[in-house]
C-alpha positions in Angstrom: 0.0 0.0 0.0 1.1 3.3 -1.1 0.6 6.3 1.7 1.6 9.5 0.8 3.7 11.1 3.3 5.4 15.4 3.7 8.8 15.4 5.8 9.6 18.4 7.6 12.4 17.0 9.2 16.0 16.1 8.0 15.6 12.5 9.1 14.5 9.5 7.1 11.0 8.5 6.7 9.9 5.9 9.3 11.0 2.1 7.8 10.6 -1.4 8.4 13.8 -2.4 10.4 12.9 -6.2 9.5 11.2 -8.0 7.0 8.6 -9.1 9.6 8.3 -5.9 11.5 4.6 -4.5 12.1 6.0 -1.3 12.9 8.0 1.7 11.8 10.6 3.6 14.6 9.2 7.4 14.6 12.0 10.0 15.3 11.5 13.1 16.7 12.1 16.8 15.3 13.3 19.5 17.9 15.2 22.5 17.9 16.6 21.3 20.9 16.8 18.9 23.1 14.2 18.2 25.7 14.5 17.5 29.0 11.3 15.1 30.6 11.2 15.3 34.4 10.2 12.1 36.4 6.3 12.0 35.9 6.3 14.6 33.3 4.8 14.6 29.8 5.6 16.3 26.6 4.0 16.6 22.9 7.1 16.0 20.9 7.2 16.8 17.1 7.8 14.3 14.1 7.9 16.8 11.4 5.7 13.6 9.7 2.5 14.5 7.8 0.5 11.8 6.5 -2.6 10.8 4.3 -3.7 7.6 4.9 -6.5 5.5 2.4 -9.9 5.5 3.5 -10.4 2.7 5.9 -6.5 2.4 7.2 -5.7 4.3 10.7 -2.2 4.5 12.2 -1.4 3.5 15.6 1.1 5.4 17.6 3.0 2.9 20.1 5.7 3.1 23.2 9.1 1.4 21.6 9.4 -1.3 24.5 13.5 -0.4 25.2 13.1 3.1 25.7 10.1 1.7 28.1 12.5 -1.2 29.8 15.2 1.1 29.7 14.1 4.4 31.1 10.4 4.1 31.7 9.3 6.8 28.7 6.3 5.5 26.9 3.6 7.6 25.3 0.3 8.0 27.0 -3.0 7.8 24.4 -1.8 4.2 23.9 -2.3 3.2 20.7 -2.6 7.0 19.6 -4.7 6.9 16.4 -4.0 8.7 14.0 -7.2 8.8 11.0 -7.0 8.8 7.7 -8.6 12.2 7.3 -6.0 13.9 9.9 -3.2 16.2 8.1 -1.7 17.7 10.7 1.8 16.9 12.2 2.4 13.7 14.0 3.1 14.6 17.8 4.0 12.0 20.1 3.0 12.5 23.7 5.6 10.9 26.0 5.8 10.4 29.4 8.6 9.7 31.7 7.7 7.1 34.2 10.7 6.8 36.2 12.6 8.7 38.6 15.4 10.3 36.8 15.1 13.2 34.1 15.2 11.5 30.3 16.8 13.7 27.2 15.0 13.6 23.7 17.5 14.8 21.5 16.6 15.6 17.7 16.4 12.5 15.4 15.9 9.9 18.6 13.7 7.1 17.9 10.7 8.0 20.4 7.9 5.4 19.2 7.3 3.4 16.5 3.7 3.5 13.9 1.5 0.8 13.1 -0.3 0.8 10.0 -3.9 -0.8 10.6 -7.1 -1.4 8.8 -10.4 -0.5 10.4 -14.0 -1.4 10.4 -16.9 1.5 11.2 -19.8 0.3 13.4 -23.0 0.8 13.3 -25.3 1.2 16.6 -28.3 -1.1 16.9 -30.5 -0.2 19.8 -32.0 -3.0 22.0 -33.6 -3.7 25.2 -31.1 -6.4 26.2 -28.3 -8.6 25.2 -27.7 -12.0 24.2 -26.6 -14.1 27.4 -22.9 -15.3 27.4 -21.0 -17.7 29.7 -18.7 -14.8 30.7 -21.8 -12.7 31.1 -20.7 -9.0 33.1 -17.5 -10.8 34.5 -14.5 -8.7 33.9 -11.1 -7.5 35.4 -9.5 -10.3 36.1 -12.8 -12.4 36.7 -11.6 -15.5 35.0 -8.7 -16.0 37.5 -4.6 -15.8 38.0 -4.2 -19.7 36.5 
């Protein structure tokens, strides 16, 4: 699938880093670096616009090193990104441990998913069909 796609940045468009890979690594664009106190959380700029096919969204993820690593993940997890958005790609990232974390320019900061989605449509009713599980939920079904 083709996606047209405008670079503001001087870095290279997000790519596969395998031939299996369901994501692409997302670099960030700053004048400078930032600095993200413990607990503290940032938009940070891709310079990335995109125009995704009708029925395609893109899915904004936390890169699980820089999670392991230094606890910085992105909060709207998956961010989604819709095909008829063309603004710029920001990333909000969060630093979940307790030393500061420094984004510089070009740093991987996530990585994007490209997914296909359905639309739903709302049927009203009076009740529900009964299910085993019925209402059971967070963590109903046990530790085992």
């Amino acid at each position: 699938m083709k996606i047209k796609i405008v670079n503001k940045s001087p870095h290279p468009l997000p790519a596969y880093a395998t031939p299996l890979s369901a994501g692409m690594d997302i670099r960030a664009f700053l004048p400078s670096p930032v600095v993200l106190k413990p607990l503290e959380r940032k938009l940070i700029p891709t310079g990335l616009f995109i125009s995704l096919p009708e029925g395609y969204e893109a899915q904004m993820r936390p890169r699980s090193g820089l999670a392991l690593k230094h606890g910085i993940t992105l909060l709207n997890t998956p961010g989604t990104i819709d095909a008829d958005y063309r603004g710029e790609i920001g990333v909000i990232l969060v630093n979940l441990s307790s030393e500061p974390f420094t984004v510089n320019d070009g740093e991987r900061i996530c990585q994007m998913v490209i997914a296909a989605h359905s639309r739903g449509e709302w049927q009203p009713a009076d009740a529900l069909d009964d299910t085993e599980r019925g209402a059971g939920g967070f963590g109903h079904t046990g530790r085992e």
